[in-house]
C-alpha positions in Angstrom: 131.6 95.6 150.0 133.1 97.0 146.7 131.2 98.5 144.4 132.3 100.1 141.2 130.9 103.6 140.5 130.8 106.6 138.4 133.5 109.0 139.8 135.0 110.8 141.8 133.2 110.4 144.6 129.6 112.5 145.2 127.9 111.0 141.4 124.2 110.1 142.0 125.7 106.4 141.1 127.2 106.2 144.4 124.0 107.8 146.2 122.1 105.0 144.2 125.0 102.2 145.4 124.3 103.5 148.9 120.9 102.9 148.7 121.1 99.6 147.3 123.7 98.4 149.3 124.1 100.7 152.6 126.6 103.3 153.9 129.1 100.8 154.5 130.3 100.1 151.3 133.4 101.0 149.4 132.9 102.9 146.4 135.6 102.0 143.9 135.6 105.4 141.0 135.5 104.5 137.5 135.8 107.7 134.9 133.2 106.0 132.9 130.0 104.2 132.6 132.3 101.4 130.0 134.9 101.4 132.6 132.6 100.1 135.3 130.9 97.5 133.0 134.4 96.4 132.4 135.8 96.7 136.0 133.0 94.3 137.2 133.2 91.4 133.6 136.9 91.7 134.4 136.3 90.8 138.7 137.8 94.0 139.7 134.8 94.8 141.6 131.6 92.1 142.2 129.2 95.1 141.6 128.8 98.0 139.4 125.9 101.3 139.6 125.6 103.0 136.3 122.9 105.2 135.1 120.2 103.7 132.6 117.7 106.1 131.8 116.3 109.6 133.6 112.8 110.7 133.8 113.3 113.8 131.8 116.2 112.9 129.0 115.6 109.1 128.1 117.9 106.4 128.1 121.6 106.5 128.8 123.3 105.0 125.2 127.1 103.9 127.2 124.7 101.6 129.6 122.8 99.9 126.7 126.3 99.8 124.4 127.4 98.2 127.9 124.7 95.8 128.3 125.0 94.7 124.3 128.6 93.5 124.7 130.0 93.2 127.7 129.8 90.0 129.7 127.3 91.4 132.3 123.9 90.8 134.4 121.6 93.2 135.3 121.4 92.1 139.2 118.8 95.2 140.6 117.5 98.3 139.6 117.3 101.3 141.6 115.5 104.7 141.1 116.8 107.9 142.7 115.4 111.3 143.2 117.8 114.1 141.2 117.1 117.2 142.6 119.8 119.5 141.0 121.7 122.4 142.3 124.1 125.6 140.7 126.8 125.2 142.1 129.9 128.0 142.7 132.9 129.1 144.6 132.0 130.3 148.0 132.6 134.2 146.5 130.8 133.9 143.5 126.9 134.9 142.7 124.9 133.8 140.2 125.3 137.0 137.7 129.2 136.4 137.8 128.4 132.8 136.2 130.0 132.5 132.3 130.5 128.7 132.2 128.3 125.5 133.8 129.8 122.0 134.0 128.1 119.0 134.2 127.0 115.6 132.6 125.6 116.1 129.5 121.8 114.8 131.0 122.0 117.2 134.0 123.0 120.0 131.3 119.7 118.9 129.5 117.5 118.8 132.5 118.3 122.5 133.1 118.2 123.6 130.0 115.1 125.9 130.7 117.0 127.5 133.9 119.9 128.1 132.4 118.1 130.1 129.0 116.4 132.4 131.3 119.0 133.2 133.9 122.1 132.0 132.6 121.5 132.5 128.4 125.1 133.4 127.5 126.9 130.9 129.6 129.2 128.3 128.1 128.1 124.8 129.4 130.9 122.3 129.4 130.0 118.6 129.3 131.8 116.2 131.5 131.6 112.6 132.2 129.9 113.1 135.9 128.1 115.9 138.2 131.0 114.9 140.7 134.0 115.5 137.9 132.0 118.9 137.5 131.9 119.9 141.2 135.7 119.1 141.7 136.4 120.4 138.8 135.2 124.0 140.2 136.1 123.7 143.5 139.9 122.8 142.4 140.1 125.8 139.9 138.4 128.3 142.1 136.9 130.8 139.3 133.8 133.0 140.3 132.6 132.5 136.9 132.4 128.6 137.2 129.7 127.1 138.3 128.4 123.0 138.3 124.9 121.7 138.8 124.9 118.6 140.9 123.7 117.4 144.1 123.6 119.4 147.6 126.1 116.7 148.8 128.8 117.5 146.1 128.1 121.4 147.5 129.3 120.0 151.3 132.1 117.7 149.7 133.9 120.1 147.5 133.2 123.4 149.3 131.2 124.6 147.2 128.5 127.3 147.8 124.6 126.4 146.3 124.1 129.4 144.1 120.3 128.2 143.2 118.5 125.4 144.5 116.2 122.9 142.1 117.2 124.4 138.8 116.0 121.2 136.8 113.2 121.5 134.5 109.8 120.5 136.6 110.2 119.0 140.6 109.8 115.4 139.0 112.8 114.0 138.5 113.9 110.7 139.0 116.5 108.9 137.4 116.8 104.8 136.9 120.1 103.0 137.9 121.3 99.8 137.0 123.4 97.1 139.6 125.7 95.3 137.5 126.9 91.7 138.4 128.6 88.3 136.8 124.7 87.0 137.6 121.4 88.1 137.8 118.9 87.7 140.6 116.8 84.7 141.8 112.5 85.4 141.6 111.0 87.3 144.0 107.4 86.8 142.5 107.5 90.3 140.9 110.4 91.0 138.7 111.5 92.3 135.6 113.6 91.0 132.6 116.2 92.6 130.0 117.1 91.5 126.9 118.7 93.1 123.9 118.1 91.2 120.5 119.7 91.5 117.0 118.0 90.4 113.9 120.5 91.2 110.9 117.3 90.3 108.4 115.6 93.4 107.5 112.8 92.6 106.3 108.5 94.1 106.8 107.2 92.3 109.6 110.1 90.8 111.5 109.4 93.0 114.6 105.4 92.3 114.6 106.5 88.8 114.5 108.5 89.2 117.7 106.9 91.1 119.6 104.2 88.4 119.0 105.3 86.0 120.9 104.9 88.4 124.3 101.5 89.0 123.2 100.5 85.7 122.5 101.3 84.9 126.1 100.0 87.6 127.7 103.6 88.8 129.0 104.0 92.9 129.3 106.6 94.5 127.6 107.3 97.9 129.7 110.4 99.4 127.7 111.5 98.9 123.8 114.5 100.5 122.1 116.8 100.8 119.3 120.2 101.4 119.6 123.3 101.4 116.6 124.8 98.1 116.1 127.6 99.9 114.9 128.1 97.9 111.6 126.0 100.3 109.6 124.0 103.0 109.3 120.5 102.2 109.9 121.4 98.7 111.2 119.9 98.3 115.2 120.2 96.4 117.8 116.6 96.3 120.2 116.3 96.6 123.5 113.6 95.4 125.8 112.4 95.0 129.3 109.2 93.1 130.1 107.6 91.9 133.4 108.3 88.5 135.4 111.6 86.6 135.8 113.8 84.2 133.0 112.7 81.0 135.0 108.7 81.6 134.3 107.6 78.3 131.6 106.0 81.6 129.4 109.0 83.8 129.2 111.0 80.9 128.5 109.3 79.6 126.0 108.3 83.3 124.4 112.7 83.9 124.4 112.8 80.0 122.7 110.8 81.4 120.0 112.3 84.7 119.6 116.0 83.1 119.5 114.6 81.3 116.6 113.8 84.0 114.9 117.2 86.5 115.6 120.8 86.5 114.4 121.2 86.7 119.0 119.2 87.7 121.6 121.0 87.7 125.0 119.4 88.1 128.1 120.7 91.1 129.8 119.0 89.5 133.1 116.0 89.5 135.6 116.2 91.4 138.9 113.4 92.3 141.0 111.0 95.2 139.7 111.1 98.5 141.7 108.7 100.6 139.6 
């Protein structure tokens, strides 16, 4: 099976698309979260794994951009462990370390590592923990260094300088399985939408939300996000529990689409957490 991922290869996206799906699968490498969301509207791939939202750093803004306007379901969610590693060079040590690559939320995880042992480092964003391993292990500097997984240590040859540098041992981060359709109810689900009400006016999100309480339906995430028409103009995400199909979430998304400039529903897909 092909399943578009985060690249290169080694990104938690493709551990996450390996637990969802199996070791047998065919990761197809994207070099970002957009280029996935596109690869699987467009039918290059049937399934895309993308990164939503980490335990320690929030939501993942390319994913919900993704979700807004692209023509895409959610189809499952899967959470992974992130333990993260600092990763060098097989001659290089810790104190030889003067710049750290890695995605911009493994950067954050580590940030309280890296200002006690590492405080003068230069730390490089890039789009992936994988683009940061093979990054170092292709330029061969003792003073670079990624954080990523154990697994990018053993496919890049790199060397673990320090083990668990992430802030706290909890850390778990949520991944999304993109499809042209969504998933059928399993009796406990979960259901994304994203809404846009253009009318600014006192009250307009009390009077949405509303119709979930009214009905007894559980909201379990709600966020803004830039509609990118103007500044302080927001689109609003939110996932709440049970599937599309159930009479009260229909009729609760009736109501609400009554009330919006659009609301689409992102889709529902069996609840893992």
């Amino acid at each position: 099976m092909r399943v578009g991922i985060l690249g290169p290869r080694g990104t938690y996206s493709e551990i996450a698309a390996r637990t969802e799906f199996g070791e047998e699968i065919e990761p197809v490498t994207y070099p970002l979260i957009t280029d996935v969301a596109e690869a699987v509207e467009e039918g290059e791939v049937p399934v895309g794994v993308v990164p939503v939202e980490s335990l320690r750093e929030g939501s993942v803004g390319e994913t919900l951009d993704a979700l807004a306007w692209l023509d895409v379901k959610v189809k499952a969610e899967i959470v992974v462990k992130v333990d993260h590693n600092l990763l060098g060079t097989k001659d290089s040590k810790l104190k030889d370390i003067k710049q750290v690559l890695s995605h911009p939320q493994a950067l954050a995880q580590c940030r309280k590592f890296l200002r006690k042992n590492l405080p003068n480092a230069e730390l490089i964003s890039v789009t992936s923990t994988a683009k940061a391993a093979k990054q170092v292990s292709k330029l061969r500097k003792k003073y670079m260094a990624a954080i990523g997984s154990q697994g990018l240590a053993d496919l890049y040859d790199l060397k673990v300088l320090q083990e668990n540098v992430q802030t706290g041992q909890e850390n778990e981060t949520r991944f999304l399985c993109l499809s042209k359709e969504d998933s059928e109810p399993t009796g406990r689900d979960k259901t994304s939408i994203v809404f846009y009400t253009e009318e600014d006016r006192p009250g307009i999100l009390y009077e949405i939300l509303q119709e979930f309480a009214t009905r007894n339906i559980n909201l379990t995430k709600i966020e803004s996000r830039p509609s990118k028409k103007a500044l302080g103009d927001y689109l609003f995400f939110i996932d709440l529990q049970g599937h599309r199909e159930e009479e009260p979430i229909k009729e609760a998304l009736e109501k609400i689409n009554q009330k919006v400039a659009t609301l689409k529903n992102v889709g529902s897909y069996p609840k893992r957490f």
